[in-house]
C-alpha positions as CSV (number, residue, x, y, z in Angstrom):
1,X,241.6,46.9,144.5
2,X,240.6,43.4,143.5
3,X,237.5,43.0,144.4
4,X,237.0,46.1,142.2
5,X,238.5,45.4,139.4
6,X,236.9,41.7,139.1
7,X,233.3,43.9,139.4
8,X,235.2,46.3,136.3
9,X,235.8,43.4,134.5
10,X,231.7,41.8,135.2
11,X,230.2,45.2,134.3
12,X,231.9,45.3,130.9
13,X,231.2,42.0,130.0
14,X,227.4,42.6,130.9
15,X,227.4,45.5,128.3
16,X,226.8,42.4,125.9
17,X,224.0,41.8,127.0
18,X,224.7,38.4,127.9
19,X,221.6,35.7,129.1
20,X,222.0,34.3,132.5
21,X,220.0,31.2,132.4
22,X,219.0,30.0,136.4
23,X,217.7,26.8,137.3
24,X,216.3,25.3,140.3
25,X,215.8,21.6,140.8
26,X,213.7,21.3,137.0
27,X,212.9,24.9,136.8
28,X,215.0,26.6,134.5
29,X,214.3,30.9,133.9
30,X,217.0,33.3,131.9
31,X,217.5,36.6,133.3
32,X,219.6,39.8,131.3
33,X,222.0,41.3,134.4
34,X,222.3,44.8,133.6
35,X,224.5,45.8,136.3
36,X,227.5,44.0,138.8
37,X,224.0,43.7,141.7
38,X,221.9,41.8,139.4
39,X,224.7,39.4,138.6
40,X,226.0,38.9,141.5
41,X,222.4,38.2,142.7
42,X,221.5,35.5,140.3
43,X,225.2,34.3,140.7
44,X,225.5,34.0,144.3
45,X,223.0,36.1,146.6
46,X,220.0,33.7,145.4
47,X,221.4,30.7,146.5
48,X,221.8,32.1,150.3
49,X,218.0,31.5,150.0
50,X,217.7,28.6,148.7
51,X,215.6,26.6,151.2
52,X,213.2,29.0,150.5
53,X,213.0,28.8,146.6
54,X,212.8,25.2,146.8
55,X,209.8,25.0,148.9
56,X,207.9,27.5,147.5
57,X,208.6,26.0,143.8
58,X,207.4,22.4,145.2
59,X,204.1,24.0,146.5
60,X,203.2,26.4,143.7
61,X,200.4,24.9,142.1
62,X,199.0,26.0,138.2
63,X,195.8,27.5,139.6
64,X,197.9,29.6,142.1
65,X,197.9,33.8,141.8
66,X,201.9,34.8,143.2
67,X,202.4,37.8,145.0
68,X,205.9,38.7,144.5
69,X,206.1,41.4,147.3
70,X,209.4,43.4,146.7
71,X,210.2,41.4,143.4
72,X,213.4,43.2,143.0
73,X,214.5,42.3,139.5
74,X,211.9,38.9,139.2
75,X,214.0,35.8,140.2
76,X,211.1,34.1,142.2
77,X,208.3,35.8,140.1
78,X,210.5,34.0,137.0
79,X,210.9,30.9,138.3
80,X,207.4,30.2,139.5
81,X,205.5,31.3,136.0
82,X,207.9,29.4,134.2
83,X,207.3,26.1,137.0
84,X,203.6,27.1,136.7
85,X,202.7,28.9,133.2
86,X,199.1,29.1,134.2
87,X,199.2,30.8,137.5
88,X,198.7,34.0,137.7
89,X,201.9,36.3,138.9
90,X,202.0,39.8,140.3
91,X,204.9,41.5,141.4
92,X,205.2,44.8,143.2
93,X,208.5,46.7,143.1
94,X,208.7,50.7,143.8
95,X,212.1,51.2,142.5
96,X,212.0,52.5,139.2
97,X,215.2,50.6,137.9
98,X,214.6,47.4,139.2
99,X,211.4,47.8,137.8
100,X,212.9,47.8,134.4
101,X,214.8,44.6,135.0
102,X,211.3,43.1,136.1
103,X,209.8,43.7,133.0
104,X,212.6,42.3,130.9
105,X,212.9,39.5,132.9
106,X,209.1,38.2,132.6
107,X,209.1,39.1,129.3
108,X,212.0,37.2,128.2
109,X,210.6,34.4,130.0
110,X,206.8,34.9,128.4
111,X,205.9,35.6,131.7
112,X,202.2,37.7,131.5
113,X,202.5,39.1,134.5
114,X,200.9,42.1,136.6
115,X,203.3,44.6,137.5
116,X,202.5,47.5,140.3
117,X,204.6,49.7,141.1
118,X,203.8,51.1,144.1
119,X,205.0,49.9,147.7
120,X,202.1,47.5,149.6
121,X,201.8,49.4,153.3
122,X,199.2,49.1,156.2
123,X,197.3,52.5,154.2
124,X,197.1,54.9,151.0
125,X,199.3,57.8,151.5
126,X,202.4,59.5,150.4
127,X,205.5,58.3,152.5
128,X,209.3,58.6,151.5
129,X,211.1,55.5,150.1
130,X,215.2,54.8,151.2
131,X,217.7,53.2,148.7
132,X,220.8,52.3,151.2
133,X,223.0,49.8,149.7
134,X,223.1,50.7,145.4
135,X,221.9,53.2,143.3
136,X,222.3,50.5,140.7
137,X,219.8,48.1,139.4
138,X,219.2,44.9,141.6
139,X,219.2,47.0,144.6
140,X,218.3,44.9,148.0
141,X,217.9,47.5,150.2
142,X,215.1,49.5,149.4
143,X,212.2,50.2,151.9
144,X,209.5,52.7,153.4
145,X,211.1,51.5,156.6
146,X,213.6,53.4,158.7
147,X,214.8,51.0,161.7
148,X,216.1,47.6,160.5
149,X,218.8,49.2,157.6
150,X,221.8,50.7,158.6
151,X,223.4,53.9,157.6
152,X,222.4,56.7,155.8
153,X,220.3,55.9,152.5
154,X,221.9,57.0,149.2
155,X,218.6,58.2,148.1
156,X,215.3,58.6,149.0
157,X,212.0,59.7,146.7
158,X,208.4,60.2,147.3
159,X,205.7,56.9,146.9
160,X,202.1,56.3,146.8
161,X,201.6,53.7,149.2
162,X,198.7,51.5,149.2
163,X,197.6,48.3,150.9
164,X,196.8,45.0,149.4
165,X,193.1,45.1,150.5
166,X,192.2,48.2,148.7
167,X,194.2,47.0,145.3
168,X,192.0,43.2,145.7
169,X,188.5,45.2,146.9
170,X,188.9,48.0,143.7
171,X,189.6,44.5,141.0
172,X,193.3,46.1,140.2
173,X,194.6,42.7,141.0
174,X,193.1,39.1,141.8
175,X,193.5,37.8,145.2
176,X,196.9,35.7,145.8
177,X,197.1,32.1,146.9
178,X,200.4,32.6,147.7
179,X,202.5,35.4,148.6
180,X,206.1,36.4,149.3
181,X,207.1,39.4,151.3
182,X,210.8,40.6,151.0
183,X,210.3,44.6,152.4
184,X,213.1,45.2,154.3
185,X,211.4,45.9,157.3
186,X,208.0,46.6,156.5
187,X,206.6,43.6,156.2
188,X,203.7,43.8,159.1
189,X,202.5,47.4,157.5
190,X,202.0,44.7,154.3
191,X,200.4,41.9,156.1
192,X,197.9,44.5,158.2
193,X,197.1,45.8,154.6
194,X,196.3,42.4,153.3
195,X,194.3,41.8,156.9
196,X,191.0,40.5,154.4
197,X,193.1,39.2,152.0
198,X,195.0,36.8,153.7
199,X,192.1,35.7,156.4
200,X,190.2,34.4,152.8
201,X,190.0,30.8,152.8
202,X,191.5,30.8,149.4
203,X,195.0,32.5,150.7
204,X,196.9,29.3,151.8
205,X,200.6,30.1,151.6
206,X,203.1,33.3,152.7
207,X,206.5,33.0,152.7
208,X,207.7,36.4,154.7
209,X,211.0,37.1,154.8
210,X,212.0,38.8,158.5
211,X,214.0,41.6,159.9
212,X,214.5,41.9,163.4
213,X,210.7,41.3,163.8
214,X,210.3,37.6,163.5
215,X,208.5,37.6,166.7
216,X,206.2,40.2,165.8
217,X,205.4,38.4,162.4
218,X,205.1,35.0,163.3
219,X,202.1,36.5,165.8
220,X,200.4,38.5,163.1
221,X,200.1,35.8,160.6
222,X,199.0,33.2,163.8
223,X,196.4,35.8,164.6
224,X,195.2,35.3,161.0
225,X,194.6,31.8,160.9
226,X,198.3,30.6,160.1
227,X,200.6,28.1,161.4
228,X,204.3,29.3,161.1
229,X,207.8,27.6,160.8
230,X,210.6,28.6,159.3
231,X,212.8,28.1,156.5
232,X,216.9,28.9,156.9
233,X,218.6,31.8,155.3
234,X,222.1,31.2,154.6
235,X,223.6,35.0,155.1
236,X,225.5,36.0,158.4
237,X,223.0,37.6,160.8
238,X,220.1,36.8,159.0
239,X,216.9,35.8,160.0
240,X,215.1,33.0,158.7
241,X,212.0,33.0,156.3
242,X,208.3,32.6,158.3
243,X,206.1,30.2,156.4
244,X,202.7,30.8,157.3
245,X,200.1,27.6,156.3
246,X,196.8,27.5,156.7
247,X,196.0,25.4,159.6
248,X,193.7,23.5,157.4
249,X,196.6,22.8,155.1
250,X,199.3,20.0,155.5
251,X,201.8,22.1,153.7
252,X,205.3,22.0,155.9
253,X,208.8,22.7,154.9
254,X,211.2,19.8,153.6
């Protein structure tokens, strides 16, 4: 009954509209929570990540294009144009609300950023997409994947997949320097449709966020030239982020 009513009590004062300014170390972005989610993940959920925000906003560099890979509502697509105003962002979310935060988020941040809305996989087709843990703006849990959530999904709606390679070859998007991957399970379908991509010399940074297939992703992105470690995620039974470098590249985590 508490917990509920303290979410009551968030979601009316969000119907002000209220701006939620968010600041790592000197990097400072404002966000407009529409919903209890969104709050609660600039609020609290974020920080659970924060190894992970640090070093990738230490390593961004101004001549960097950011793939935000399951951007969610923006908070690392945000805080990296705003730490870098001349790289280039693109972020790829599928679900249509969270979409909507995006775009208010970079806008409010006057962030010119590219914005596809269709889910990165390993080829072009139509394939159902699972909301399980919100209906609500900010939702986490969204994913072509099937295995690593748990439950039954709330919801579930038809996508046009398509991988990374084909959006790069076709001049949709530029090719990213550095990329994060945050898919709830599907991140090797992304990486195997980024295969040329991310084997370019010019790719030199992934941060990819694993579920229950560390193993599986540490190997592809070693089998494309990248030297992994990791980076902690403070949530129970959570694994940690993979950072793939370039072997070239002297790039470690703090």
């Amino acid at each position: 009954m508490g917990n509920r009513a303290f979410e009551t009590a968030v979601e009316v004062y969000l119907r002000t509209q209220p701006k939620y300014t968010l600041s790592c170390g000197e990097t400072t972005a404002i966000f407009f929570p529409r919903t209890f989610v969104e709050w609660n993940n600039l609020k609290h959920r974020i920080w659970d990540e924060a190894d992970v925000l640090t070093h990738l906003l230490s390593n961004v560099r101004a001549d960097d294009v950011f793939y935000d890979i399951g951007a969610n509502m923006g908070i690392y697509a945000c805080l990296v144009g705003v730490r870098q105003p001349d790289a280039t962002i693109v972020g790829f979310e599928p679900y249509p609300p969270n979409v909507e935060s995006l775009r208010k988020n970079l806008a409010a941040n006057g962030i010119d950023a590219i914005v596809i809305e269709q889910p990165l996989s390993d080829a072009s087709s139509n394939e159902a997409f699972f909301v399980y843990d919100t209906l609500d703006a900010g939702a986490q849990h969204g994913s072509l994947d099937t295995d690593y959530p748990t439950g039954d999904p709330l919801v579930s709606f038809t996508v046009e997949t398509v991988t990374g390679d084909e959006l790069v070859a076709s001049e949709r998007i530029p090719a990213p320097t550095v990329l994060k991957v945050d898919v709830q399970g599907s991140g090797l379908a992304v990486l195997d449709g980024l295969e040329s991509t991310l084997l370019a010399d010019e790719c030199r940074l992934v941060y990819v966020e694993a579920h229950d297939n560390r193993k599986q992703l540490e190997d592809r992105l070693a089998s494309l030239g990248y030297e992994t470690s990791l980076l902690t995620v403070d949530r129970a039974q959570k694994d940690p982020t993979i950072v793939g470098v370039r072997n070239e590249q002297p790039t470690s985590p703090n």
